[in-house]
C-alpha positions, 0 to 999 in steps of 0.5 A, a space after each residue: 526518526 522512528 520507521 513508520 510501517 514497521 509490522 510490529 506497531 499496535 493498531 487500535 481503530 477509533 470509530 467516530 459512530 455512532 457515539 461521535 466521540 474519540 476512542 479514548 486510546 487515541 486520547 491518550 496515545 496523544 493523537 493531536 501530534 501524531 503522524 496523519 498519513 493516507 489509508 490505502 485500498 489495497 491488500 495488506 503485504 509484508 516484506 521478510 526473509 525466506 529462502 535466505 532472502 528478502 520475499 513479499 508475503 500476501 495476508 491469507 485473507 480468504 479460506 484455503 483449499 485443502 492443498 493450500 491449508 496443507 501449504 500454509 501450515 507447513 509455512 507457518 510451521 517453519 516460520 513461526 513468526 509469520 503466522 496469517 502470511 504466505 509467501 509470494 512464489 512466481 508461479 502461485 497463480 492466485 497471487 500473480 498480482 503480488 508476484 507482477 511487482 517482486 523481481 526475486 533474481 534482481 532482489 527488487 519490488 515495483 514500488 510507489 512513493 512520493 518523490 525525494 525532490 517534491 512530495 507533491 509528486 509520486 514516483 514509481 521506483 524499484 526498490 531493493 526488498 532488503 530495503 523494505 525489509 520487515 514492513 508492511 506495505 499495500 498492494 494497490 492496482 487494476 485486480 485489487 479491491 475494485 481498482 478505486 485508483 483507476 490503474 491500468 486496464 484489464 488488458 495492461 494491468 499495472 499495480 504496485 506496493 505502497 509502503 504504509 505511512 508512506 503518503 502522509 497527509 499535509 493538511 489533516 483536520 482535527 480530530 472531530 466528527 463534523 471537522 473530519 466529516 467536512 474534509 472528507 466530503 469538501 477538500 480535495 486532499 480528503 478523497 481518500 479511503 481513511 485516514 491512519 494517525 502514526 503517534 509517537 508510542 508506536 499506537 496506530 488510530 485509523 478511521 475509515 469514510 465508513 465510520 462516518 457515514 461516507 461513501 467509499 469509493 466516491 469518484 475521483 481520488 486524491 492519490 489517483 489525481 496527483 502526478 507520478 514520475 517514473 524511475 525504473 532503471 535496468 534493461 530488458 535483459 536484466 528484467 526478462 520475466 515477461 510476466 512481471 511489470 519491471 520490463 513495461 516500466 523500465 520503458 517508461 524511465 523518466 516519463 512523467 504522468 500528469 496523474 497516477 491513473 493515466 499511467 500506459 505503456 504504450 505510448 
């Protein structure tokens, strides 16, 4: 089965407004028997070598100063293939959210999935980078987009990567206007930001509550309700970065939340 979330697949959006129709790539990359998998509210990652490693990589969304410019070109100079991405250093301040879930001397990330035992249910895990090598993922938690899946607090923080096609959707509605619109509103497996449709060329159709009119985000959230067992194996010696979230986790081995938002390390 091919890997969903590979950093080379074309996305294309189809936009449902105003018109009501489907984009006609989704038509004919054959949406109907495609892979529907959950949109995450996050920002965007992407796992590939640098230093003669496996190293997270933020999107450059945001115009740089110009001690960052300069960085960032020199990145992009020595590695041509990764143009719009920089590479997640422990001690860039702007991006200590990404580095609190990357262990570079341990080779692991903080990553959330549905459990290999019970999709139902999620687990946090840490997963070798050389595993999540050349994927995207999404970083999701309390400092990200608004935190619209009530992670954590602004006193513990808790956040952690996604890969993307990773939460699929069980149920997904037909590809139509007021079907789509119906689900997003009235089923609990609709509260999601989108939806991403993996079909079988390679084609990724996305739609977002926007395209139809919706509100985003509106009150409790599919993923943020379901519950989550972690599994953070290792000791306090082997993860002593004070600063990442290994350590907290680790405590927390084979605990279970009866939901992803009530996640806390002090119990």
């Amino acid at each position: 089965m091919r890997r969903l979330g590979s950093v080379q697949q074309k996305i294309a959006n189809s936009r449902l407004l105003p018109l009501k129709t489907v984009n006609p790539v989704a038509l004919e990359a054959n949406i109907d028997c495609a892979i529907a998998t959950e949109k995450l509210d996050g920002t965007c990652c992407y796992v590939t070598n640098y230093k003669g490693q496996p190293y997270l990589w933020a999107r450059l969304d945001r115009k740089p100063n110009k001690q960052a410019e300069k960085r960032f070109k020199k990145y992009q100079y020595s590695h041509r293939s990764c143009k719009g991405w920089v590479p997640v250093e422990m001690d860039n301040k702007q991006y200590c959210w990404h580095s609190s879930v990357v262990d570079y001397e341990v080779g692991a990330a903080i990553v959330l999935r549905p459990s290999a035992g019970n999709e139902d249910v999620l687990e946090i895990a840490a997963v070798p980078l050389v595993d999540l090598q050349e994927q995207t993922l999404e970083l999701i938690g309390t400092n990200v987009n608004g935190n619209p899946y009530g992670l954590g607090s602004k006193k513990q923080p808790v956040h952690c990567l996604v890969s993307h096609g990773s939460v699929r959707i069980r149920n997904p509605p037909p590809v139509d206007f007021q079907q789509l619109s119906s689900w997003f509103q009235e089923s609990p497996e609709g509260r999601v930001e989108g939806i991403v449709w993996h079909c079988n060329d390679g084609t990724l159709i996305k739609v977002h509550r926007h395209h139809l009119g919706l509100r985003w985000p509106d009150g409790k959230t599919s993923l943020g309700d379901r519950a989550v067992i972690i599994h953070v194996n290792g000791t306090v010696d082997e993860y002593d970065n004070s600063k990442d979230l290994f350590t907290p986790f680790s405590r927390l081995n084979g605990h279970c939340f009866s939901r992803l938002q009530d996640i806390q390390f002090d119990l």
